[in-house]
C-alpha positions in Angstrom: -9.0 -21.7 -41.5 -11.5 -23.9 -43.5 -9.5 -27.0 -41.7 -9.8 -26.1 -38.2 -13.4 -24.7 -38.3 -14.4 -28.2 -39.9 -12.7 -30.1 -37.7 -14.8 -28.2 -34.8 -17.6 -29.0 -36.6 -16.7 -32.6 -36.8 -15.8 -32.9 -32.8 -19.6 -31.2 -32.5 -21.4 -33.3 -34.5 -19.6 -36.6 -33.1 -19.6 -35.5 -29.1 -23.4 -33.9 -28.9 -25.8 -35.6 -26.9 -28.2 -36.0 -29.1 -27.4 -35.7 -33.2 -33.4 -34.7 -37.0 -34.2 -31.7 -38.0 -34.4 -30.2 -41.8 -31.3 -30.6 -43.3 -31.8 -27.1 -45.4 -29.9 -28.2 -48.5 -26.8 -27.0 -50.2 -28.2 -23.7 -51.0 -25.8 -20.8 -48.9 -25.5 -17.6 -48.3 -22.3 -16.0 -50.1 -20.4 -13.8 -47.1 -22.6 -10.9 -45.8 -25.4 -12.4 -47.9 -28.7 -12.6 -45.6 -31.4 -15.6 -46.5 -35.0 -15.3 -45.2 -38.0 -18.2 -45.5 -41.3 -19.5 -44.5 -40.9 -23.4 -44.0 -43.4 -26.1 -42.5 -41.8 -28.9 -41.2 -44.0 -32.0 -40.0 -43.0 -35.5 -37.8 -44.9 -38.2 -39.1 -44.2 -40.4 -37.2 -40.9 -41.1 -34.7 -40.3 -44.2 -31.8 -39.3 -43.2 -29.1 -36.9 -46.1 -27.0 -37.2 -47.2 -24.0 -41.5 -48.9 -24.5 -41.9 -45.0 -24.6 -44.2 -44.8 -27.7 -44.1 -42.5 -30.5 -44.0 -39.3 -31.5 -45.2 -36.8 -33.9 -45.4 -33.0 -34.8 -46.6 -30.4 -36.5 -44.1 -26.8 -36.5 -44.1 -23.4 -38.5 -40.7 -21.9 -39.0 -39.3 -18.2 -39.9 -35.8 -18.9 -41.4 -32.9 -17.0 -41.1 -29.6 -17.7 -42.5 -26.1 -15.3 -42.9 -22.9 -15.9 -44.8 -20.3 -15.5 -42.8 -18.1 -16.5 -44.9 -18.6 -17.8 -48.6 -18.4 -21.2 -47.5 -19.7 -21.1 -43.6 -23.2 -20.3 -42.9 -25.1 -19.5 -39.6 -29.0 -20.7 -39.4 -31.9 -19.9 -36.9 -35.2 -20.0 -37.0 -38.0 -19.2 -34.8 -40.8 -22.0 -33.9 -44.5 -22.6 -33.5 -45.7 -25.8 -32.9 -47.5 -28.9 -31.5 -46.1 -32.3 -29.9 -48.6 -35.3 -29.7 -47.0 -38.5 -27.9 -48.5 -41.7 -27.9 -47.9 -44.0 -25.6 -47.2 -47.9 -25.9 -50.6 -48.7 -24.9 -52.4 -46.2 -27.1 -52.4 -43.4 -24.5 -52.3 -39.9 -26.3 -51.5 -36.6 -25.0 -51.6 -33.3 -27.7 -50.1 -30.7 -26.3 -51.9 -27.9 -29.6 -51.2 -24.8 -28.2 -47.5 -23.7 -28.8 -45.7 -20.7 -26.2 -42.1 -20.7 -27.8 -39.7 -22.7 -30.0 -36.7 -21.8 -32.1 -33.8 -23.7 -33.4 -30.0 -22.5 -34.8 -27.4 -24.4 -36.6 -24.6 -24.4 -39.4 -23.5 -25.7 -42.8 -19.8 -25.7 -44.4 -19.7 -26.3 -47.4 -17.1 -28.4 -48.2 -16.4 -28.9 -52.1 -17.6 -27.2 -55.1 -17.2 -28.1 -58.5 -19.1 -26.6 -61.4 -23.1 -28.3 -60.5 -21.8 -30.4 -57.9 -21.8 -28.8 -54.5 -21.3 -31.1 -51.0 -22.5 -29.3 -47.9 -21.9 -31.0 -43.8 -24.3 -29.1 -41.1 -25.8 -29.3 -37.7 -29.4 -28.3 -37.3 -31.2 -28.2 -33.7 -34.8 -27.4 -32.9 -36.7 -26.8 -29.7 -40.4 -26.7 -29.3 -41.9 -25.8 -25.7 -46.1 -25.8 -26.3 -48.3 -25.3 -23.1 -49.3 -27.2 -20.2 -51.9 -29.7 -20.6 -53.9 -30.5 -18.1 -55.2 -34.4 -18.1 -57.4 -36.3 -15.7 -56.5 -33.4 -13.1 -52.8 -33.5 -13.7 -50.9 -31.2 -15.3 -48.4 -32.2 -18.3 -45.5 -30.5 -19.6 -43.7 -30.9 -22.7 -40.6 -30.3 -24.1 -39.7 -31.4 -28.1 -35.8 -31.2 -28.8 -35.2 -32.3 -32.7 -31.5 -32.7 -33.4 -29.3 -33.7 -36.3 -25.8 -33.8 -38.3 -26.0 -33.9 -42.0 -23.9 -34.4 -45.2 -25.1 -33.4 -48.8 -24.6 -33.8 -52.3 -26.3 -31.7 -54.9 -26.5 -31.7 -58.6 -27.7 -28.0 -60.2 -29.6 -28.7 -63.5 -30.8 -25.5 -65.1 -34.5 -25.7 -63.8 -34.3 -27.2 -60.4 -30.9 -28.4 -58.3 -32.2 -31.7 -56.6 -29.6 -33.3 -53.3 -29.5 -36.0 -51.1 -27.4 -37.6 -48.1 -27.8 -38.9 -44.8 -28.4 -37.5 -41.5 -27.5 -39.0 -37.9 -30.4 -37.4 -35.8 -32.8 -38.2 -32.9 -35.8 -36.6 -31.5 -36.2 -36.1 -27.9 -39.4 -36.2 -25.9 -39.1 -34.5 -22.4 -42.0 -35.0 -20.2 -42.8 -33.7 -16.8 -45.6 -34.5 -14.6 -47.4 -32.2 -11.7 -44.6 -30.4 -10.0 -42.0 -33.7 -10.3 -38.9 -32.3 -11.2 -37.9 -36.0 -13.1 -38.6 -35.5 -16.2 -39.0 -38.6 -18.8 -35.9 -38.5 -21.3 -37.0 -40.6 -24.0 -34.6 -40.4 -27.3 -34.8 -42.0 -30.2 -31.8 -44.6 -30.5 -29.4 -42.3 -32.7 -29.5 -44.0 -35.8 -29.0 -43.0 -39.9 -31.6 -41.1 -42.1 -31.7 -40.8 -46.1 -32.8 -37.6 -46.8 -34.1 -36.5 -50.4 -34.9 -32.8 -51.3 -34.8 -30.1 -54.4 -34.5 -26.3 -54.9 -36.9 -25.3 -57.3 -35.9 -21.4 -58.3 -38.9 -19.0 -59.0 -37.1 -16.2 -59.4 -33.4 -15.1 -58.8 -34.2 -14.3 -55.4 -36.9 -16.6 -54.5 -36.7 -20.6 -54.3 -38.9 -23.4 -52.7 -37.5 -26.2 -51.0 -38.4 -29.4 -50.6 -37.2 -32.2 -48.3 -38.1 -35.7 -46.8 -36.5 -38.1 -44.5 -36.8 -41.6 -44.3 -35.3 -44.1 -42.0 -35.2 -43.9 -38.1 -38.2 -41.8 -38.7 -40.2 -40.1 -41.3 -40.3 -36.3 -41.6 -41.5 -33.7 -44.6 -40.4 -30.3 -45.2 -41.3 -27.3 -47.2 -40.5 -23.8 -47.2 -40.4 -20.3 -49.4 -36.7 -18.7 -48.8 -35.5 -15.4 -50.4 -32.9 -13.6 -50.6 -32.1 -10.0 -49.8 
């Protein structure tokens, strides 16, 4: 079973449109377990191709993970937050006032031995803020943040720290007025390092911390629990 649900996760990963969101770590859910968080997750700064500019953003998460099985875990989250694109000749547009987001994904975790755990996932977020309304024409936004990941952690008594890579791009969709045509501007899909660290507060409660570095530059940090 563990063979054919990795290889689907393998055919997703490699046939997606678009493969950089937070990578979550190697920290799962046993089956039936149910993991809840708090996580800020912030764009610094990512190019866009195409002479489309760059991007950046600012998001608020409420996590939600399940165990389906002790080594196959389900993720969603839902999203507030802001896009601000900058154009290639210094035009910027902040579109600050968030309606909806959300994002889901996966991890299997595929070995486990004594500290050292290594973990594969898919992580996908979506942020739609509101129209802004510039020089008498009306912008609309759409931030898609997508990304395939493979870990390796290390648990040390005090803190367990990971890192890997992650393929990932970050898609700007913009629509102008009523035109239908919206600008698809992706970030050529390219590799990420990603450094992070559980830090355990209690036996139910852990922060997390993550960065990547590479195509882009993104920070994350969140609470998480466990019920």
């Amino acid at each position: 079973m563990r063979k054919v649900v990795l290889l689907a996760v393998i055919s997703f990963m490699a046939t997606a449109a678009a493969i950089a969101a937070p990578a979550y770590g190697t920290k799962m859910p046993l089956k039936k377990e149910v993991f809840w968080g708090l996580q800020h997750y912030a764009i610094l700064d990512r190019d866009l191709n195409k002479d489309h500019g760059d991007l950046r953003s600012q998001q608020d998460h409420v996590l939600l993970s399940y165990g389906v099985t002790d080594w196959f875990t389900l993720d969603l989250k839902w999203t507030r937050g802001n896009i601000t694109h900058v154009d290639q000749d210094g035009t910027k547009i902040k579109y600050d006032h968030p309606i909806w987001g959300g994002g889901y994904g996966f991890r299997v975790r595929l070995y486990e031995n004594g500290p050292v755990k290594v973990v594969s996932g898919f992580q996908h977020i979506s942020v739609h803020p509101r129209t802004v309304k510039r020089n008498g024409e009306k912008n609309n936004a759409i931030l898609d943040d997508w990304q395939g990941s493979a870990l390796v952690s290390y648990a040390f008594k005090k803190f367990t720290p990971y890192t890997g890579l992650r393929y990932g791009t970050t898609d700007y969709l913009h629509r102008l007025n009523n035109d239908a045509d919206r600008i698809y501007s992706p970030e050529d899909r390219r590799f990420d390092a990603v450094l992070g660290m559980d830090i355990p507060l209690t036996p139910k409660v852990w922060v997390n911390v993550e960065g990547a570095f590479g195509a882009g530059e993104a920070v994350a940090s969140s609470i998480n629990f466990k019920f």
